[in-house]
C-alpha positions in Angstrom: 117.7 99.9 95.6 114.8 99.1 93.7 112.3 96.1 93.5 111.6 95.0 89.2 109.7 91.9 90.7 109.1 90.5 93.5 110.8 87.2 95.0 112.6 85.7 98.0 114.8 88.1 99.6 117.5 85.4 99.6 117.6 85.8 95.5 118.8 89.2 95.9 115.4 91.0 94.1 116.5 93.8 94.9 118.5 96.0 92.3 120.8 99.0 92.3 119.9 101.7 89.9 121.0 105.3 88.9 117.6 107.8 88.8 117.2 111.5 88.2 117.6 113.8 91.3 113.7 114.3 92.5 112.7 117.2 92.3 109.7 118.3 94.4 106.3 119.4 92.9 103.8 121.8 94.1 103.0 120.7 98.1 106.2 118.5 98.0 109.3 118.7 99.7 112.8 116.6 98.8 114.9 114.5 101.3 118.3 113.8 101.2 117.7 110.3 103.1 120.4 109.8 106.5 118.7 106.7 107.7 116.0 104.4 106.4 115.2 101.6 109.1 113.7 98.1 107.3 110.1 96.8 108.6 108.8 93.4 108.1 106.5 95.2 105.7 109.1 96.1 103.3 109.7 92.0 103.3 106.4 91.5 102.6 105.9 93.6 99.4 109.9 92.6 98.3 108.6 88.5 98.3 105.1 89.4 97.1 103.1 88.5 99.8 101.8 91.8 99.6 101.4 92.6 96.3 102.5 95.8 95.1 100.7 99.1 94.2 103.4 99.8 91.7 106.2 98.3 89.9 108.9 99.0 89.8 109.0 100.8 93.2 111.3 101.8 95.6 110.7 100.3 99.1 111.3 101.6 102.5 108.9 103.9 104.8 110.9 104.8 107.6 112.8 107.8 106.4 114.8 110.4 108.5 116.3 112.5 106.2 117.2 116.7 105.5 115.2 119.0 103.4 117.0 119.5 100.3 114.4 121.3 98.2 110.8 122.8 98.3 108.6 123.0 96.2 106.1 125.7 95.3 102.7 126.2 97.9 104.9 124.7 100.7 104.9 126.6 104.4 106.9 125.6 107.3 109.4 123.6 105.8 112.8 124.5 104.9 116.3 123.7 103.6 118.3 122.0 105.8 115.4 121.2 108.5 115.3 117.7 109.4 111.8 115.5 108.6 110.6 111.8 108.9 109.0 110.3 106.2 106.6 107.0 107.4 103.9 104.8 105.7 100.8 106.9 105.0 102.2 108.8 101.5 99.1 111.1 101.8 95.3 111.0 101.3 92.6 112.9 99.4 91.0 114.7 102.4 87.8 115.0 101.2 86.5 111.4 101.8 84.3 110.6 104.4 86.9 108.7 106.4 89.1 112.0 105.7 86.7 114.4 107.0 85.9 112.0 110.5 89.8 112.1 111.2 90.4 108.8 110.1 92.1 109.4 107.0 94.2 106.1 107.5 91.1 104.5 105.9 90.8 106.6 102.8 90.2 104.4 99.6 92.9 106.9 97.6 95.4 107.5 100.1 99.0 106.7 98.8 101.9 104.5 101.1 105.1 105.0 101.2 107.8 102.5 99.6 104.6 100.4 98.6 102.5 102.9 96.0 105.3 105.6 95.4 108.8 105.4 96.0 110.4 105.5 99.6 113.6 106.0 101.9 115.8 103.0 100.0 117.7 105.4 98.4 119.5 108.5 98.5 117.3 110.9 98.0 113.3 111.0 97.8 109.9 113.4 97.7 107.2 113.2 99.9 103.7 115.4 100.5 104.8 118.3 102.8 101.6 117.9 104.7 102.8 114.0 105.8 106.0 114.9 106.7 106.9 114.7 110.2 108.9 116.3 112.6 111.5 114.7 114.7 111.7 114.8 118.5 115.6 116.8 119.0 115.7 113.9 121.7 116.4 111.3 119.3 119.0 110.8 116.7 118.5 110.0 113.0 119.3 106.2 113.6 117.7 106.4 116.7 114.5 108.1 115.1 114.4 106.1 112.1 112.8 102.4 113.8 109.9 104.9 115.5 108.4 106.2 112.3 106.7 102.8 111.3 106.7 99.8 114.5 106.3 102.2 117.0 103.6 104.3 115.6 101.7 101.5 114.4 102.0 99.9 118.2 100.7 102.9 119.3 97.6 102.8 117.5 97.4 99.3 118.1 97.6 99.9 121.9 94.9 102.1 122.2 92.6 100.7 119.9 93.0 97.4 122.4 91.7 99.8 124.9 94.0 98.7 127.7 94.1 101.3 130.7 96.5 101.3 133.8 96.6 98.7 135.8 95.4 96.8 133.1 96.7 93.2 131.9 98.0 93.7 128.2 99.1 90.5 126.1 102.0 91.1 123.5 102.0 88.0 121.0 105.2 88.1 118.8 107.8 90.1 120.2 110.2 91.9 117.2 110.7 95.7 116.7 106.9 97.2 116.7 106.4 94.9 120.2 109.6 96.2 121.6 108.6 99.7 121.5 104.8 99.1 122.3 105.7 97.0 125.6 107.7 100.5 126.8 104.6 102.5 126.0 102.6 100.2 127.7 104.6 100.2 131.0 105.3 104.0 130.9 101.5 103.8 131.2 101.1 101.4 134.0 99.7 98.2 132.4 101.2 94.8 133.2 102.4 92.9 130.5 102.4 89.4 129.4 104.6 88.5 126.3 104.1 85.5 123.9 106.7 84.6 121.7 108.7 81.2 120.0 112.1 82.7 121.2 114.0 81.9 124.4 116.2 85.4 123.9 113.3 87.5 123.0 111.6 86.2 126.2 114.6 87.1 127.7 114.2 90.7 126.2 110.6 90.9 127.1 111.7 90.7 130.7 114.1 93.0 130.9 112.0 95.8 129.2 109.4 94.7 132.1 107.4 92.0 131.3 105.4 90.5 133.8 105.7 87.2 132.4 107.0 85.6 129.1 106.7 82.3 127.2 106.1 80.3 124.3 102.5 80.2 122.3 101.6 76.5 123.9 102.2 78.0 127.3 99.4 79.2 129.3 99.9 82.6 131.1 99.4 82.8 135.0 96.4 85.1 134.4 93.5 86.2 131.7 94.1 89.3 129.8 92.2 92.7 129.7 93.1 92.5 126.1 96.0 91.5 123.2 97.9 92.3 120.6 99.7 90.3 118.0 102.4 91.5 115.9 103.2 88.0 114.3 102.1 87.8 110.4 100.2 84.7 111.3 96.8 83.7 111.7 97.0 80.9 114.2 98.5 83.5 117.0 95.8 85.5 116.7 93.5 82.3 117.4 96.2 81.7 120.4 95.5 85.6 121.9 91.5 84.9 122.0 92.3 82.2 124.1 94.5 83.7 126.2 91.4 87.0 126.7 89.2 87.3 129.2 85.6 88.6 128.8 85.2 91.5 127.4 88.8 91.7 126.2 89.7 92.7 122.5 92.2 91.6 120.3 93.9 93.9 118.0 95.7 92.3 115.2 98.9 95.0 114.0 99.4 93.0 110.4 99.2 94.2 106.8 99.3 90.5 105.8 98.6 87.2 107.5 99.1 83.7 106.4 95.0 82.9 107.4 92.9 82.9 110.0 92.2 78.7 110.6 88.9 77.9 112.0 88.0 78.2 115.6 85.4 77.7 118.4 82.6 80.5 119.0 83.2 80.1 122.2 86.4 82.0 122.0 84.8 85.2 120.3 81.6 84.7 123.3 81.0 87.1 126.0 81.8 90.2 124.2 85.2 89.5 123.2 86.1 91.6 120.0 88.4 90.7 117.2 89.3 93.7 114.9 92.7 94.9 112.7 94.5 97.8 112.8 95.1 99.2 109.3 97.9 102.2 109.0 98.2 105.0 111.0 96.9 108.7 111.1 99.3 111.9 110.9 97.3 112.6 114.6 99.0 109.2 115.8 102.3 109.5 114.4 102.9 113.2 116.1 101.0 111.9 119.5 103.3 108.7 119.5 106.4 110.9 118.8 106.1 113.2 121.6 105.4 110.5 123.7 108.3 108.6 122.6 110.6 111.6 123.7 109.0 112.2 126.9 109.2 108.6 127.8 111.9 108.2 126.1 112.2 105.3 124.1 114.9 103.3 123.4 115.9 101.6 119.8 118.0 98.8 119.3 119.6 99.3 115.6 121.8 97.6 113.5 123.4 99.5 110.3 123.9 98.5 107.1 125.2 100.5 103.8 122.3 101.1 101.2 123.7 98.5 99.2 123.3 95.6 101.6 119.4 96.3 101.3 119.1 92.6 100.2 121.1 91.4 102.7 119.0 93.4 105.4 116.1 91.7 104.0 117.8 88.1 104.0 118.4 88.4 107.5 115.0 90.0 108.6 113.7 86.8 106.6 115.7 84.1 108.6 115.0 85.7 111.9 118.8 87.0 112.2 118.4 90.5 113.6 119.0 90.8 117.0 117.6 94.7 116.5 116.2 96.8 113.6 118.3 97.2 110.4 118.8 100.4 109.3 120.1 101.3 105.9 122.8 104.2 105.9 123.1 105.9 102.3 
C-alpha cells in the first residue's frame, strides 16, 4: 500500500501496487511482514503534515515480521528468526551524535515508512544492525504496537525525569500514553491523565490513574513533571501550567499544529520545556525487555493490508478504540 501523494486519509491516498520481491544488500536482511501496527505518525506523513523524505514511499514502522533472506556481511540473523522493524531506518555512526550514543539525532540517519520503505506491505529490507529482537513473551500482534508508541514513551518518560513516588502528568491519552502510563506505575509514579475523552478517562483509570479529566480541569495536585502525546501545541501550553517548580515537560510529537504564545511565568523557576525526537537502538532493546518483564498489555484491532486507508480514516476521526494493525 503505497503513498503517490499525499492527502486526507478519507480520499483513499493510499494505493495498492505490485513490486519486485526485495532483495537484501550487503548488511541487510528481508522480512516477510506478519503484522504492521498504524501510528499517528504514519497519518501524518499520509496527509502531509509531515512532509515526506521520499515519494513515492511505503509507510509503516512498526513491523514484526520473519527473516526471509540475508544478505552478504550479515551475523546473527537467520532464516526463519523472527525481527521487529521500528522508526530509526539506520544512521551513519560516525557523527558526533553517533559516537556520544545519541544516534537518534544524526543529521543522515534514515526512518522507516518515512525515508525508505516500511511494514505496509508484504515483504520489506531493513539494516541488520536496526533490527530488533522480539520478547518470546509477546505475540506478533501483540508485539507489533510496542515497536513505535511504546518505545518512544519510554524515552519520553525518562527524559521527563520522573522517579518513584513521583507525580507524572500524561496529556493525551491514545496508544503511546497507554503503554507509558503502565511503565510509569510498574515504576511507582502516580499518575495524573489529561485527556478530551470521557472513555479514555475511563481507561486511564483502570490502567491506574490517579486521577483523570478534561484539559480545562485543574488536577488535585502540581506535577513532578509531564508529558504530552497530543499533536497540538496548546496542550503542551496546558501541561506547563499544570508543573510545579522545577518540573519538565517533555513533548513526544514529530509534528504540532504551533506553540501559541504564553506567559514567562509558566517557563519561571526552572521549569524546562524540551522535545523528544526518535528513539535509540539502546532504548528500543531497554523498553522491550522491560515490556516483557512487566508485561505489557496491547489493545489491537486487525485489519487486512488492503484496508490500510481505512485504518487511516478511522485513526483520523478518532474511531479506534485500540491500535490498528495491518495483517498481510
Amino acid at each position: 500500500m503505497r503513498l503517490e501523494r499525499p492527502a486526507p486519509a478519507a480520499s483513499g491516498p493510499l494505493v495498492p501496487v505490485e513490486m519486485p520481491e526485495p532483495q537484501p544488500g550487503p548488511g541487510e536482511i528481508a522480512l516477510r511482514v506478519v503484522a504492521c501496527a498504524v501510528c499517528r505518525t504514519d497519518l501524518q506523513i499520509v496527509e502531509g503534515d509531515l512532509a515526506a523524505q521520499a515519494l513515492p514511499i511505503v509507510p509503516g514502522h512498526q513491523v514484526v515480521g520473519r527473516v526471509s533472506a540475508v544478505g552478504e556481511g550479515v551475523a546473527g540473523w537467520a532464516v526463519g528468526e523472527r525481527a521487529g522493524v521500528a522508526w530509526l531506518g539506520g544512521a551513519d555512526g560516525t557523527c558526533g551524535a553517533c559516537r556520544e550514543g545519541r544516534e537518534n539525532l544524526c543529521e543522515r540517519a534514515t526512518f522507516t515508512g518515512w525515508g525508505r520503505d516500511g511494514g505496509y506491505a508484504e515483504a520489506l529490507v531493513v539494516r541488520a544492525d536496526f533490527a530488533l529482537r522480539i520478547p518470546d513473551r509477546f505475540s506478533d500482534i501483540e508485539a507489533a504496537p510496542l515497536l513505535c508508541g511504546g518505545v518512544i514513551g519510554y524515552r519520553a518518560l525518562r527524559l521527563c525525569g520522573v522517579e518513584a513516588g513521583g507525580r507524572l502528568g500524561l496529556f493525551g491519552f491514545g496508544a503511546s500514553a497507554g503503554l507509558t502510563i503502565q511503565v510509569a506505575r510498574h515504576r511507582g509514579c502516580e499518575v495524573l491523565v489529561w485527556t478530551r475523552s470521557p472513555a479514555e478517562r475511563e481507561r486511564a483509570r483502570s490502567l491506574g490513574a490517579a486521577w483523570a479529566g478534561g484539559y480545562d480541569e485543574t488536577a488535585p495536585a502540581l506535577l513532578d513533571g509531564a508529558i504530552t502525546f497530543a499533536p497540538a501545541g496548546e496542550v503542551v501550553v496546558a501541561a506547563l501550567r499544570a508543573v510545579g517548580r522545577g518540573g519538565t515537560v517533555v513533548v513526544n510529537a514529530i509534528h504540532l499544529d504551533r506553540v501559541p504564545e504564553f506567559p514567562y511565568e509558566l517557563l519561571w523557576w526552572e521549569r524546562s520545556l524540551r522535545s523528544v525526537a526518535n528513539f535509540t537502538r539502546q532504548d528500543a532493546r531497554e523498553f522491550l525487555a522491560l515490556a516483557a518483564e512487566i508485561p505489557l498489555r496491547t489493545r489491537v484491532e486487525r485489519f487486512p493490508l488492503a484496508q490500510a486507508n481505512a485504518a487511516l480514516e478511522r485513526l483520523a476521526a478518532g474511531r479506534l478504540t485500540a491500535t490498528a494493525v495491518l495483517m498481510p
